[in-house]
C-alpha positions, -999 to +999 in steps of 0.1 A: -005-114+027-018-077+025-051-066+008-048-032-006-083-020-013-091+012-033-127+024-044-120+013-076-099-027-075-084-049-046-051-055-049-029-080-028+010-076-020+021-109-013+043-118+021+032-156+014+018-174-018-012-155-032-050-163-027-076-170-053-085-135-069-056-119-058-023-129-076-011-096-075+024-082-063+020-044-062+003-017-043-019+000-060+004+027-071-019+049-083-029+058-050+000+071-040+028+098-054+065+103-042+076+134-029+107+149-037+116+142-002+112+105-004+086+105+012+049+089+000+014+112-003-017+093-006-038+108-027-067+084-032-084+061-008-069+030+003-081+003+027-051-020+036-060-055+053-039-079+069-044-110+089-034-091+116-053-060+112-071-039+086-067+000+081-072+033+061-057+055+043-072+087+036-059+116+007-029+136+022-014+114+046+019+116+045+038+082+045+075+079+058+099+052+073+087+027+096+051+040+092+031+010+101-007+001+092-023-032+104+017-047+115+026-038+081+055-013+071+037+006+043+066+026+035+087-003+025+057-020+003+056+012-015+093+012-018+092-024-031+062-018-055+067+016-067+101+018-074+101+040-105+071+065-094+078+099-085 
């Protein structure tokens, strides 16, 4: 399971079953905006944590394939959870 955690909600994107409080499947997509590039600009502050690891993403940080935070691959999540954003 992966917390997302922005100043405003926690969200969870779900790997296994969800936990209490968190039946979410999404990133918070808000937080982030597609580049004509395909690449992914954060442009709020996220907190992503993990079971194994926990990390942060600060406004204009630049997300691209295979860019891993606490084990996870944060470009695919995005990918999986954001498909219609741009």
């Amino acid at each position: 399971m992966i917390k997302f955690g922005t100043t405003l909600a926690v969200l969870v994107l779900s790997i296994l079953p969800a936990s209490i409080g968190y039946a979410q499947d999404k990133a918070p997509c808000g937080s982030f905006q597609k580049g004509t590039d395909n690449t992914w600009r954060v442009v709020a502050p996220v907190k992503i944590e993990t079971d194994k690891g926990s990390g942060m993403l600060s406004p204009g940080t630049t997300i691209r394939p295979g860019k891993l935070i606490a084990g996870v691959d944060i470009y695919a999540a995005l990918q999986r959870s954001c498909p219609g954003q741009n």
